[in-house]
LODREN-952513 format. One line per 5 residues: number of its first residue (from 1); for each residue x, y, z of N, C-alpha, C, CB. Coordinates in steps of 0.2 Angstrom, whole numbers, plus 5000, padded with zeros to 4 digits. Glycine has a CB too. Example, Ala and Ser with C-alpha at 12.3 -4.5 7.8 and 13.67 -1.06 7.14 Angstrom:
BEGIN
1) 5066,4972,5039,5062,4978,5039,5066,4984,5039,5057,4978,5045 | 5064,4989,5035,5068,4995,5036,5064,5000,5039,5070,4997,5029 $
! end
This chain:
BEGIN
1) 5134,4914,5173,5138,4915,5167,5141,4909,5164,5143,4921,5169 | 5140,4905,5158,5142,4901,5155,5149,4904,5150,5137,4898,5152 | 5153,4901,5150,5159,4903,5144,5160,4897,5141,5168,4906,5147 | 5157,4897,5136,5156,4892,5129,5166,4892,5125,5148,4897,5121 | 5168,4896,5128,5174,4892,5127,5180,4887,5130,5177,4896,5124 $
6) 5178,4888,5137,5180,4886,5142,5184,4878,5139,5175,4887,5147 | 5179,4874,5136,5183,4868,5134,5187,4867,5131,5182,4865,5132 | 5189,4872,5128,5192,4873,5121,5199,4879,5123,5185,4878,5116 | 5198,4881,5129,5204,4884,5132,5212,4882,5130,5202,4884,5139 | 5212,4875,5131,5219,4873,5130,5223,4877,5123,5220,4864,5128 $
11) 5215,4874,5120,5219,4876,5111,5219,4884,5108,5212,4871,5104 | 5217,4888,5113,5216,4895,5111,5209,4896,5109,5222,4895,5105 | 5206,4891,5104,5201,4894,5103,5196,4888,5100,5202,4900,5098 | 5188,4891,5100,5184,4885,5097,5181,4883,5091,5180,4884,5099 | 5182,4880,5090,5179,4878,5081,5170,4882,5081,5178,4865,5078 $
16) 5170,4884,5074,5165,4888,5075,5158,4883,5077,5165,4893,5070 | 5158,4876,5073,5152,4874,5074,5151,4867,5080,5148,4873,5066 | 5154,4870,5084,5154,4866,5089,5151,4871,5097,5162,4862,5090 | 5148,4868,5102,5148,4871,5108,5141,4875,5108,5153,4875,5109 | 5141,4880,5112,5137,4882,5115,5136,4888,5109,5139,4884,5123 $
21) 5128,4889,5106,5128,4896,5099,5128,4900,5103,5122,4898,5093 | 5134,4905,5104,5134,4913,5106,5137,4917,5101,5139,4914,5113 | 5135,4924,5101,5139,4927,5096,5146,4928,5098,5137,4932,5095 | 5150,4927,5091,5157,4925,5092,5161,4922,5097,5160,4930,5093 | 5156,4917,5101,5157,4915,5105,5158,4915,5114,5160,4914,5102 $
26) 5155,4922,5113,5156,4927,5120,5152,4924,5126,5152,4934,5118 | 5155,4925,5132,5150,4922,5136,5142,4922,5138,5152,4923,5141 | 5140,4920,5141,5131,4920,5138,5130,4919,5148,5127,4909,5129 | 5124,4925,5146,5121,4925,5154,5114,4929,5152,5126,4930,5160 | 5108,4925,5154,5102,4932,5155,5100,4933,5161,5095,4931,5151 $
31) 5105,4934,5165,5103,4937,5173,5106,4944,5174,5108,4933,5180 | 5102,4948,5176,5105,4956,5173,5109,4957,5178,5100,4962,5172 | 5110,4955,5183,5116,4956,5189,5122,4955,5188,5115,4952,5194 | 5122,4951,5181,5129,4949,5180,5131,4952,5174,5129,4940,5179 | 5129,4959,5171,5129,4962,5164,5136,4966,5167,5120,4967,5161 $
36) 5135,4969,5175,5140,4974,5178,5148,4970,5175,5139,4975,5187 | 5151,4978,5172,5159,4979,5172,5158,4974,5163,5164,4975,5180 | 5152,4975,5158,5154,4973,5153,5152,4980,5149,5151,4965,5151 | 5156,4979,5144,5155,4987,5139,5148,4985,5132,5165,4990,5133 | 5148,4979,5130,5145,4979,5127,5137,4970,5128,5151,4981,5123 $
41) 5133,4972,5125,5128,4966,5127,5124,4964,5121,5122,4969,5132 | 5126,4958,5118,5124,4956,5111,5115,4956,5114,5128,4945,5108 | 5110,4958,5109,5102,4954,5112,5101,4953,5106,5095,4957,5118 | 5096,4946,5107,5090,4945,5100,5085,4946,5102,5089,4938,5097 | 5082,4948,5096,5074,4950,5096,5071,4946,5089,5074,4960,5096 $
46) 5071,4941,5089,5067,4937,5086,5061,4938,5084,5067,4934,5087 | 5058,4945,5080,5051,4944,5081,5050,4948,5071,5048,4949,5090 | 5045,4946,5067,5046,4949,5061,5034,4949,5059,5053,4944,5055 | 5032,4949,5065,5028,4949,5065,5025,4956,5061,5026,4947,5070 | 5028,4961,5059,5025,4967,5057,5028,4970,5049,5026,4973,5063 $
51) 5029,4963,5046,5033,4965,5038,5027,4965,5036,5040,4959,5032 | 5028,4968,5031,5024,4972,5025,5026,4968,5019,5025,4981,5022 | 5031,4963,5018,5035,4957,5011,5035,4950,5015,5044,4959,5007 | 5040,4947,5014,5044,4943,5014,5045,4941,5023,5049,4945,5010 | 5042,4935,5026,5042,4935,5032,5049,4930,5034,5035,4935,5035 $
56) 5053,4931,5041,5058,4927,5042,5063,4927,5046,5060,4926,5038 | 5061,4933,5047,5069,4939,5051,5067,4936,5057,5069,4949,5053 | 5064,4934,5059,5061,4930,5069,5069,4925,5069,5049,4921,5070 | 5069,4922,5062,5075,4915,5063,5082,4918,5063,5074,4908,5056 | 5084,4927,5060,5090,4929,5062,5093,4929,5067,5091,4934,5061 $
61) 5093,4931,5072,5098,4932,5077,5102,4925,5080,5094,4935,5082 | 5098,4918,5079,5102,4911,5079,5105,4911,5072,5096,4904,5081 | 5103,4913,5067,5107,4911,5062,5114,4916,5061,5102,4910,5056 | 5113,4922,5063,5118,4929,5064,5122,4925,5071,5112,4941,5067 | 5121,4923,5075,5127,4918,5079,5130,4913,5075,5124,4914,5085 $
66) 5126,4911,5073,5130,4904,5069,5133,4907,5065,5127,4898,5066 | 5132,4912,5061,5139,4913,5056,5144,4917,5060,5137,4919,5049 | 5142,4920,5066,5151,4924,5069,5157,4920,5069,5150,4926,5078 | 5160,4921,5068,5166,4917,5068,5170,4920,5075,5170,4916,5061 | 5176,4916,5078,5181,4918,5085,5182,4925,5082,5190,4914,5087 $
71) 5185,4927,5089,5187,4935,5087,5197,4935,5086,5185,4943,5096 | 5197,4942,5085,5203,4942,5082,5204,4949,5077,5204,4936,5078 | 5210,4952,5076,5213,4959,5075,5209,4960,5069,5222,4959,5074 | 5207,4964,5067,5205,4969,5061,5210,4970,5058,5202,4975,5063 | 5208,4967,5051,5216,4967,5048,5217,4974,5043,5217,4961,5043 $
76) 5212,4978,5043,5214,4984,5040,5215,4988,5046,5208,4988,5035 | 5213,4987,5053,5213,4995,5057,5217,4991,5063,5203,5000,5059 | 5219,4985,5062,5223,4983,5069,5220,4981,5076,5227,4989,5070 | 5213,4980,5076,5209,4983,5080,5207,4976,5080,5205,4989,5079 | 5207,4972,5089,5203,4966,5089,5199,4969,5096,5207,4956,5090 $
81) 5192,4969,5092,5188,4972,5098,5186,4967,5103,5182,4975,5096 | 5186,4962,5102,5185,4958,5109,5189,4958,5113,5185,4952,5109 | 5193,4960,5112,5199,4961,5116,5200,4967,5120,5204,4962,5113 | 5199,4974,5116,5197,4981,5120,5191,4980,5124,5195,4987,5117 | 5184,4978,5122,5180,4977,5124,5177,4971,5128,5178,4979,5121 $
86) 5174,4972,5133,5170,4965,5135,5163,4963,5135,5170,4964,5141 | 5162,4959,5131,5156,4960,5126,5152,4953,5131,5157,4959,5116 | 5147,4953,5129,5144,4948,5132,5135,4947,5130,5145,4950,5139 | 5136,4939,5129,5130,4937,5124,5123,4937,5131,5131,4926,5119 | 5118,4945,5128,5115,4943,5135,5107,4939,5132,5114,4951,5142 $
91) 5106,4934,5126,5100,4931,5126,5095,4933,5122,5099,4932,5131 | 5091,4931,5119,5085,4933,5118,5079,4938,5122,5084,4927,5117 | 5078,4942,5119,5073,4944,5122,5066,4940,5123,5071,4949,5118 | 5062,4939,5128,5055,4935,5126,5050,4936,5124,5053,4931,5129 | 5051,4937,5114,5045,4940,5110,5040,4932,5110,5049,4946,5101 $
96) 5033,4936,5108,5027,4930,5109,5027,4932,5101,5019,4932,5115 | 5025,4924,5099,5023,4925,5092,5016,4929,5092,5023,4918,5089 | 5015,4931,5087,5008,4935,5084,5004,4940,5090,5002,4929,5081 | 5010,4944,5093,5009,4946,5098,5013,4952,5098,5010,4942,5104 | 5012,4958,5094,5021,4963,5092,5019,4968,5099,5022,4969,5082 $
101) 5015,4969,5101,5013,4973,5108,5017,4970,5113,5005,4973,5111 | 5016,4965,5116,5020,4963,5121,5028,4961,5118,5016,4956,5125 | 5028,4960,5109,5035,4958,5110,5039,4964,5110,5038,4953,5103 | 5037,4969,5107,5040,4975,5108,5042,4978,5115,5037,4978,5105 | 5037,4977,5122,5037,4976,5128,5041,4972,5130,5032,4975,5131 $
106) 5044,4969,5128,5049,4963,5130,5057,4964,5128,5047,4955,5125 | 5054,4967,5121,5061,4970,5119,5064,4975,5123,5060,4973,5113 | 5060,4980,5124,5062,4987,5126,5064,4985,5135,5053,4993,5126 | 5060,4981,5137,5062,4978,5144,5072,4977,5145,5057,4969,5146 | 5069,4970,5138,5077,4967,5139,5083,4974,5138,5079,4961,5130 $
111) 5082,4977,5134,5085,4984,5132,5088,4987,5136,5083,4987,5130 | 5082,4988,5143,5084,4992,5147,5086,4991,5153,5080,4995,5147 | 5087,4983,5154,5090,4979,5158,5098,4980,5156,5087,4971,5155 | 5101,4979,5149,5106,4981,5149,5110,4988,5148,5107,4977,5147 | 5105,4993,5147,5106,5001,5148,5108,5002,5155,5099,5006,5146 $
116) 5103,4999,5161,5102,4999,5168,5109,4997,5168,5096,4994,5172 | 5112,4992,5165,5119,4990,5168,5124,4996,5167,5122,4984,5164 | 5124,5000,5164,5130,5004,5160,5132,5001,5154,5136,5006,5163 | 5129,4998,5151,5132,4994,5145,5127,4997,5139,5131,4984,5146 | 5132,4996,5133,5129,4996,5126,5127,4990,5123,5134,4999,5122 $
121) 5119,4991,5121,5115,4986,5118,5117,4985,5110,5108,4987,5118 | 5120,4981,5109,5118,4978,5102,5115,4975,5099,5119,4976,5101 | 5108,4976,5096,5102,4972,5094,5102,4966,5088,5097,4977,5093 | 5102,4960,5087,5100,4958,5081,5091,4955,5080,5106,4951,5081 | 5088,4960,5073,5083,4958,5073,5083,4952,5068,5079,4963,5072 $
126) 5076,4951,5066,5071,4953,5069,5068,4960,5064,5074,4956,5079 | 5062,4962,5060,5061,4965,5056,5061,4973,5060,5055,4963,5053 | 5062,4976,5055,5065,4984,5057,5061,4987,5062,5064,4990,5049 | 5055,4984,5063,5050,4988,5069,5054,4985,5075,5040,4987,5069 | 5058,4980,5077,5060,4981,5084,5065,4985,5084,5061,4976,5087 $
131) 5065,4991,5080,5074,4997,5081,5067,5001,5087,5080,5005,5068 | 5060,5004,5087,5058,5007,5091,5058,5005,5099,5053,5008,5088 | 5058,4996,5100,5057,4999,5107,5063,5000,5110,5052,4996,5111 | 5069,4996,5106,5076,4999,5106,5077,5005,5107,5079,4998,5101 | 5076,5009,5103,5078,5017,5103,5073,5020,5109,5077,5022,5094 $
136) 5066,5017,5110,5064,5021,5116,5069,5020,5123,5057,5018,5117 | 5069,5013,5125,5073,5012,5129,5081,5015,5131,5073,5007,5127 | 5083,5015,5126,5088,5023,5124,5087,5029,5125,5089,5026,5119 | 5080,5030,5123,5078,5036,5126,5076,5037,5131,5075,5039,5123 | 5073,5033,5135,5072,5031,5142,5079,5035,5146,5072,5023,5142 $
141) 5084,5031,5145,5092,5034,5149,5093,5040,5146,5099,5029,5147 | 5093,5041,5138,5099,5044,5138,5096,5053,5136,5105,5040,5132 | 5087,5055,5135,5084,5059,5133,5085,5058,5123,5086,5066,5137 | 5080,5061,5119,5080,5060,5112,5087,5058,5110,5078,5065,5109 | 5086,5054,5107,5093,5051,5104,5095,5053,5097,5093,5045,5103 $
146) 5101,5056,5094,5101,5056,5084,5104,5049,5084,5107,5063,5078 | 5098,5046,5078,5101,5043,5074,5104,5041,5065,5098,5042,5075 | 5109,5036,5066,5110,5033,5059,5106,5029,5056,5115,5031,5058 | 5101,5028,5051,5098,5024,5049,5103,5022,5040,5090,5028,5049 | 5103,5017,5040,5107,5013,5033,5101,5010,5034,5116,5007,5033 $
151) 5097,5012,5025,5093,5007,5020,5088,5010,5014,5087,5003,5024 | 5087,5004,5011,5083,5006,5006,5076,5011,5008,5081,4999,5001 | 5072,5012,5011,5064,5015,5014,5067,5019,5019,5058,5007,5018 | 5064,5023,5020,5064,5028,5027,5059,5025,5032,5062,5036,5025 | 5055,5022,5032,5052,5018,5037,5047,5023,5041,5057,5015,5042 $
156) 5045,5030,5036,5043,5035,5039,5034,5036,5037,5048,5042,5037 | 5033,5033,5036,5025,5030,5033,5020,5032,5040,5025,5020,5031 | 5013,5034,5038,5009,5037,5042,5005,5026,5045,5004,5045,5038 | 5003,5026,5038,5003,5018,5037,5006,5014,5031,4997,5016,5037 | 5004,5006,5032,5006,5002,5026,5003,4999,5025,5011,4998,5024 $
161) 4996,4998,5021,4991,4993,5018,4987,4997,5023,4991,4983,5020 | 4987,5001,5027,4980,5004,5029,4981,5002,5037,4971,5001,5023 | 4989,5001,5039,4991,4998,5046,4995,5004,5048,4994,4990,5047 | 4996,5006,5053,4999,5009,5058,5004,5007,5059,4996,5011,5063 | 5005,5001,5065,5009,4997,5069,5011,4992,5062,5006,4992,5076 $
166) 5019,4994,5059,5020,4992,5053,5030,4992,5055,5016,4998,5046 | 5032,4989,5052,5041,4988,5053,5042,4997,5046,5048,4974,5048 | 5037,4999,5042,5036,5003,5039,5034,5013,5041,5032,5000,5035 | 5033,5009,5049,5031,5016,5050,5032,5018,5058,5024,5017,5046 | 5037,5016,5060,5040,5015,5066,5044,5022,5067,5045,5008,5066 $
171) 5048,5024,5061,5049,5030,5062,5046,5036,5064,5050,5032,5057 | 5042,5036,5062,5036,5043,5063,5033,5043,5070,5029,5042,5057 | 5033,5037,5072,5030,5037,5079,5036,5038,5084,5026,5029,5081 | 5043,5037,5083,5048,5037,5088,5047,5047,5087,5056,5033,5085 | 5048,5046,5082,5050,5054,5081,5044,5060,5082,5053,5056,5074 $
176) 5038,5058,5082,5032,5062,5085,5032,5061,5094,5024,5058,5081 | 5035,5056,5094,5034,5054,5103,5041,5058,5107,5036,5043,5104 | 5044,5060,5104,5050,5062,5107,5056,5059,5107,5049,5063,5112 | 5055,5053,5104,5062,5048,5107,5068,5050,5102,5060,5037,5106 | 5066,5052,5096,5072,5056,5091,5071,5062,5090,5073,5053,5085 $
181) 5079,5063,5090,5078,5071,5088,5080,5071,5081,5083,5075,5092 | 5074,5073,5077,5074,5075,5071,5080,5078,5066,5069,5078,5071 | 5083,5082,5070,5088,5089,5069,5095,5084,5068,5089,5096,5075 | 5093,5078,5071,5098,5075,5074,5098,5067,5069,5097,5074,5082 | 5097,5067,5064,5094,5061,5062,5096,5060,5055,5086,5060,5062 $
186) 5100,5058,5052,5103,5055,5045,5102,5049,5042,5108,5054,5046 | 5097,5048,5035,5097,5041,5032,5101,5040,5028,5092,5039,5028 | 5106,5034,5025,5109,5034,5019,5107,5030,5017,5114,5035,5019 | 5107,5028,5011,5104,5023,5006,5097,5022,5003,5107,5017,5007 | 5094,5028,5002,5087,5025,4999,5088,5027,4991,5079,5031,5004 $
191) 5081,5022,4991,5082,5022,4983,5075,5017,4981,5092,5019,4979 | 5072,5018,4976,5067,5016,4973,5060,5020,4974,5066,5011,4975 | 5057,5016,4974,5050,5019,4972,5044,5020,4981,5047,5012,4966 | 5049,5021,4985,5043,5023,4990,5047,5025,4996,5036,5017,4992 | 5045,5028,4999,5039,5031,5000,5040,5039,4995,5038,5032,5009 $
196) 5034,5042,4997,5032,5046,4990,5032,5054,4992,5025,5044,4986 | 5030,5059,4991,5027,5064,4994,5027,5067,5000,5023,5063,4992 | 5022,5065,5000,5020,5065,5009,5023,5065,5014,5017,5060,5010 | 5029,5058,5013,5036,5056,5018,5039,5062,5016,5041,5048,5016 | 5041,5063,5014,5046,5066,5012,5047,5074,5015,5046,5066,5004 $
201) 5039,5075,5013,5038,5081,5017,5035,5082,5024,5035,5084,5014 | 5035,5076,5027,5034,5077,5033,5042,5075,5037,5028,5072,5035 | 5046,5072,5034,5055,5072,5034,5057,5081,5036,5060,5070,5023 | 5053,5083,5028,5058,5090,5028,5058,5094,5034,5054,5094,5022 | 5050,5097,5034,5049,5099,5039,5052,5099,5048,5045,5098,5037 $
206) 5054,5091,5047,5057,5092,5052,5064,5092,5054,5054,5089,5055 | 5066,5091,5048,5075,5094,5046,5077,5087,5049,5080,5103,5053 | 5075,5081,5044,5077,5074,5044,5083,5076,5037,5069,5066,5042 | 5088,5072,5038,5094,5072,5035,5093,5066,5030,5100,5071,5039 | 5090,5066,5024,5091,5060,5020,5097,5061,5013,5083,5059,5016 $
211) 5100,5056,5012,5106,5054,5008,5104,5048,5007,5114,5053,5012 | 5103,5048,4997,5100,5043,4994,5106,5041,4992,5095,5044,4988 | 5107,5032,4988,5110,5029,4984,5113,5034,4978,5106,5024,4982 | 5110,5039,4975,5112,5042,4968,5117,5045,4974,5107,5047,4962 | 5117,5048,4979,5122,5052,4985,5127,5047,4983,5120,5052,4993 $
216) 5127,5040,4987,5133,5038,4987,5137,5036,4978,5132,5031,4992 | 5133,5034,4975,5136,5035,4968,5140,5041,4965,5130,5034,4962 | 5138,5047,4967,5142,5052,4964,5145,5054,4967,5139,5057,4961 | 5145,5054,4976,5148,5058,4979,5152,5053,4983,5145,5063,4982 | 5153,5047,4982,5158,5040,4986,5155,5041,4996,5170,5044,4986 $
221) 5155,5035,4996,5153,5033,5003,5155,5035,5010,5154,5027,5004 | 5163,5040,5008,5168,5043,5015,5163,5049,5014,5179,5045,5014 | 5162,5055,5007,5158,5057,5008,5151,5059,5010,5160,5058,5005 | 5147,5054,5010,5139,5055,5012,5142,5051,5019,5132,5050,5006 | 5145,5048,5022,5146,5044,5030,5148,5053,5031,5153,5035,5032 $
226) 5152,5059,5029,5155,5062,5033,5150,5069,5035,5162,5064,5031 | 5145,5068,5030,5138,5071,5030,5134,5071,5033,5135,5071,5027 | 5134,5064,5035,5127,5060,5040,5131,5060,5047,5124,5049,5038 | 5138,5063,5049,5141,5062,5053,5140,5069,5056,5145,5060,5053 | 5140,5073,5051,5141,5082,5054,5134,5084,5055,5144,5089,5047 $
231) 5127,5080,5051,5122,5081,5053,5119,5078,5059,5119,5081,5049 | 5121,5072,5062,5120,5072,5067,5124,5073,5072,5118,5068,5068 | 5130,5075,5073,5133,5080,5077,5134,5074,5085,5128,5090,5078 | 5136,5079,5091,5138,5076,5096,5131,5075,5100,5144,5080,5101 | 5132,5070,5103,5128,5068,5107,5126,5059,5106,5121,5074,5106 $
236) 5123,5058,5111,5119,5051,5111,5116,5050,5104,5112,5050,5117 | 5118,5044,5103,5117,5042,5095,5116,5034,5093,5123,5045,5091 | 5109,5034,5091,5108,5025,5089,5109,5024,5084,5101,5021,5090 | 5111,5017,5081,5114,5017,5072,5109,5011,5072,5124,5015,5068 | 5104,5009,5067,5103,5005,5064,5101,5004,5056,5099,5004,5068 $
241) 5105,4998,5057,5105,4995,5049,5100,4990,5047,5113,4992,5047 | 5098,4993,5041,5094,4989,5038,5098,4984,5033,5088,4992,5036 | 5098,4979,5033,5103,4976,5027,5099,4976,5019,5104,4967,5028 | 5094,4978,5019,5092,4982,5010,5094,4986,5008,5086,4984,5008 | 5099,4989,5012,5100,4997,5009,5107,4992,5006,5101,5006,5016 $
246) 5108,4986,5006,5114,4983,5000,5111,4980,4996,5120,4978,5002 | 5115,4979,4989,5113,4977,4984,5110,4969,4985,5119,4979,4979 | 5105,4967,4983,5101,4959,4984,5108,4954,4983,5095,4957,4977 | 5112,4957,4976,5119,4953,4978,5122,4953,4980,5122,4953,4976 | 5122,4956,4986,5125,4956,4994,5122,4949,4999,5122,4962,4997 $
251) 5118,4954,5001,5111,4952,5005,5105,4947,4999,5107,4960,5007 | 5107,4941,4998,5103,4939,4996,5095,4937,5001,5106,4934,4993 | 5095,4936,5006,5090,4934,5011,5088,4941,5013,5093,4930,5016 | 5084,4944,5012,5080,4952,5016,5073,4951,5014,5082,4960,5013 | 5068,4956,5017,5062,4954,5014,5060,4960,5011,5056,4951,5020 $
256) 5063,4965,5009,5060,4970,5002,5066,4972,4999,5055,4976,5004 | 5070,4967,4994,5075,4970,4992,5075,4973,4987,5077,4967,4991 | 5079,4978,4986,5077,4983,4979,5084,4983,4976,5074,4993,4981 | 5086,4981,4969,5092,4982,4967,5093,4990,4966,5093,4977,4961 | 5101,4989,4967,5104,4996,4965,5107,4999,4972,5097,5002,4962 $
261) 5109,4994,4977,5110,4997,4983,5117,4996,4983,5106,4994,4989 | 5120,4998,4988,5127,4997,4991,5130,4991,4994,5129,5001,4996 | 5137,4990,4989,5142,4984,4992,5142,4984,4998,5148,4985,4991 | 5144,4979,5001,5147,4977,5007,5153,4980,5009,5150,4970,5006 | 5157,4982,5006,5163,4984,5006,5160,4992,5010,5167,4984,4997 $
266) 5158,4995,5005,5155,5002,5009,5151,5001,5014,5150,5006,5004 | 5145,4998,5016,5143,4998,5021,5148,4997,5025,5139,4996,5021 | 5151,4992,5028,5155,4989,5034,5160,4995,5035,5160,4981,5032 | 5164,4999,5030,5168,5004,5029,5163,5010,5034,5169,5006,5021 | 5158,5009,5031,5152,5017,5034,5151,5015,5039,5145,5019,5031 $
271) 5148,5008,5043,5148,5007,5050,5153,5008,5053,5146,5002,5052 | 5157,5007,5052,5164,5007,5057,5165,5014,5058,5171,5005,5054 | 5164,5019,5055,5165,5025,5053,5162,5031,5057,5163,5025,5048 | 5154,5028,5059,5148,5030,5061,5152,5027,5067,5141,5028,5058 | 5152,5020,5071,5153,5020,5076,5161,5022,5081,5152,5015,5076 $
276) 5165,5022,5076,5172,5028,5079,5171,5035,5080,5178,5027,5075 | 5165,5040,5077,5164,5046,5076,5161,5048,5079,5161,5047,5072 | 5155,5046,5081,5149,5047,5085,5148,5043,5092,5142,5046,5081 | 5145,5047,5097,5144,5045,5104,5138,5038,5102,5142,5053,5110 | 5141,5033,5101,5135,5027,5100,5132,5026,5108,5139,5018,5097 $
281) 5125,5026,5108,5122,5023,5116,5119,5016,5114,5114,5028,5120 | 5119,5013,5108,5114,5007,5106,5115,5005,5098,5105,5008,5106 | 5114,5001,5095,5114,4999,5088,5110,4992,5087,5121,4999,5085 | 5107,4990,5080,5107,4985,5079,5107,4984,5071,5101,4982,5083 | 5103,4978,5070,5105,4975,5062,5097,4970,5061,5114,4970,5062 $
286) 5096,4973,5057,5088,4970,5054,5088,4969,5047,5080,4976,5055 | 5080,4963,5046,5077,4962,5040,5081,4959,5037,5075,4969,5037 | 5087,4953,5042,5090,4946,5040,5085,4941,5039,5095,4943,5046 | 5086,4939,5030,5081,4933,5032,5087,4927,5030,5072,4933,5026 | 5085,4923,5035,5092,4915,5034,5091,4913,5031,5094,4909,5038 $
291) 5093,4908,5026,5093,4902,5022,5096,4896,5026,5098,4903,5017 | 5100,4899,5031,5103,4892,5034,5105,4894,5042,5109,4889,5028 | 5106,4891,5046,5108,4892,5052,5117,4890,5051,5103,4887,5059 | 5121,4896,5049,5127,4892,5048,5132,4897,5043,5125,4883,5044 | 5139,4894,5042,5142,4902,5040,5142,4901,5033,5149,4905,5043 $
296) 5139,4897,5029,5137,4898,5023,5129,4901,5022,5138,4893,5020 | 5125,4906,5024,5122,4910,5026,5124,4918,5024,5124,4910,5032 | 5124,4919,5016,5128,4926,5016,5125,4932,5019,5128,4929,5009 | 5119,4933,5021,5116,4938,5022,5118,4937,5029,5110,4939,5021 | 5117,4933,5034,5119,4932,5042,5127,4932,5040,5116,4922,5047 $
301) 5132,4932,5037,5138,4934,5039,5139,4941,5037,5143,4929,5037 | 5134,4945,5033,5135,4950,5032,5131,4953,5036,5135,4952,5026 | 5127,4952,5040,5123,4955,5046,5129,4954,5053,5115,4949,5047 | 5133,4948,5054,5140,4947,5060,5144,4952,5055,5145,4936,5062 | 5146,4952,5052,5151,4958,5051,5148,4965,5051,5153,4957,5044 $
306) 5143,4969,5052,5141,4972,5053,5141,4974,5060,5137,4970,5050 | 5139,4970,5065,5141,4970,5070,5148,4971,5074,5140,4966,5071 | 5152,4966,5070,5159,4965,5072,5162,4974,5068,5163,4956,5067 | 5158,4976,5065,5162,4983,5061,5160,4989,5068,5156,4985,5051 | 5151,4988,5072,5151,4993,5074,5156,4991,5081,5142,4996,5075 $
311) 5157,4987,5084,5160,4986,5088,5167,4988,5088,5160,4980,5089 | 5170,4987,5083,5177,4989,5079,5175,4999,5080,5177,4986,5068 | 5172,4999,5079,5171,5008,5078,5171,5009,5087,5161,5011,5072 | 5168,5008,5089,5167,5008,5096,5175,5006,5100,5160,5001,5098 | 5179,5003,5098,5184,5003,5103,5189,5006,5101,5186,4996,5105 $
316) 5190,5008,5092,5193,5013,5091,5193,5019,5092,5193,5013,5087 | 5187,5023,5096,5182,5027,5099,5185,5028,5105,5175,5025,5100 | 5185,5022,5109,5187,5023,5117,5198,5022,5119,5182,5015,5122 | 5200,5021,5111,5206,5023,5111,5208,5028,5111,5208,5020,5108 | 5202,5032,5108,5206,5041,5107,5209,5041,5101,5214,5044,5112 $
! end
């Protein structure tokens, strides 16, 4: 176990671009023996081998560490979750480039390395197709899981370009396989032009909970988050966020942006929301593409705040 602040101990805390890149600074171990008596387990999954646009997300998860800044009290809810919780940076997964079979196998391994602990995974991607072997790995422990999906696409595609194994159609396979429970499954923020038909009605039928962007415009964001909360109800529950489901003027770095999405402000509100509500077993955060390793990075510090929001929701949770 390394503690990247340890040098820095006299002063209270470390300057952010110095030392050892962990998220928020947290201690960094990839020996799974040593995950015991921590609540929570940062992993990267560096892998964007299966976009359908813009490729790049493989370089998030080092650049989503370098924007984290120290921890410290939540200034609207009072709440410094590094402090309730013990979080701990456990590593990179080891995905092969141009290899998404074994990186996905790698993923799901790492995943389940730190489920085996009793700990909660926190994933930074890495394109939207590594949320599957994530959530299988969940499903592994905990039997079908409901999920929260935040983004522009439902990711529910049979294919994309005439491909199966796609970050577009990851959905459909979790939820034909068993690993989600459909009844149990809420999107919020879609909006544009795909998917079409077809999706939609292979959703319906299986009583998938979709909440478009025109949702959050007319009906405010406490309201579609308390919809997507009652429809997936109690039980084991994964949240992943895609960072397109915000406006490009947010997130300038994604790889299929669509204007007309949600602030910042709403999402981080809605994740916190979703994670103090619902029994979280896993989350992560995809489809960061960096500009820069560093916290001028808007999309990587809106990807660490994201994080730092489901974490916030999570220890507000275990306070009652």
């Amino acid at each position: 176990m390394i503690d990247p602040l340890e040098r820095w101990a006299q002063y209270g805390e470390k300057p952010d671009y110095s030392g050892l890149l962990t998220f928020a600074g947290m201690p960094y171990t990839e020996a799974a023996a040593e995950l015991e008596g921590f609540d929570v387990a940062v992993v990267g999954a560096p892998m964007d081998d299966l976009v359908s646009d813009r490729p790049g997300a493989r370089l998030a998860p080092r650049a989503i560490r370098g924007a984290s800044s120290p921890p410290g009290p939540h200034l609207e809810v009072k709440v410094d979750a590094f402090a309730e919780l013990r979080v701990v940076d456990f590593g990179d997964a080891p995905v092969i480039p141009a290899d998404p079979v074994r990186s996905h196998a790698a993923i799901e391994s790492t995943v389940g390395q730190v489920l085996a602990a009793g700990v909660m995974p926190v994933v930074l991607g890495g394109d939207h197709s590594i949320t599957e072997p994530s959530i299988r790995a969940c499903a592994t422990v905990h039997g079908p899981v409901g999920v929260v999906h935040f983004d522009t696409h439902t990711d529910t595609g049979a294919e994309v370009f005439g491909v199966e194994f796609s970050h577009g159609t990851f959905i459909r396979r979790i939820v034909d396989a068993g690993h989600v429970d459909p009844s149990r499954y809420a999107q919020i923020g879609l909006r544009g032009y795909w998917p079409g038909e077809e999706e939609f009605g292979w959703q319906a039928e299986r009583g998938i909970t979709s909440l478009f962007m025109h949702d959050v415009r007319d009906l405010g964001i406490r309201e579609v988050v308390r919809r997507a909360i009652a429809a997936v109800g109690p039980g084991p529950t994964y949240l992943t966020v895609d960072v397109d489901v915000l406006d490009p003027a947010f997130v300038p770095g994604t790889g299929t942006p669509e204007p007309g999405g949600m602030t910042a402000v709403d999402l981080l509100l809605a994740v916190r929301t979703v994670a103090a509500e619902l029994e979280l077993v896993g989350a992560d955060v995809v489809e960061v593409i960096p500009s820069a390793v560093g916290t001028d990075d808007y999309s990587a510090l809106v990807a660490d705040r994201v994080v730092r929001e489901v974490l916030t929701g999570v220890a507000l949770r275990r306070r009652g």
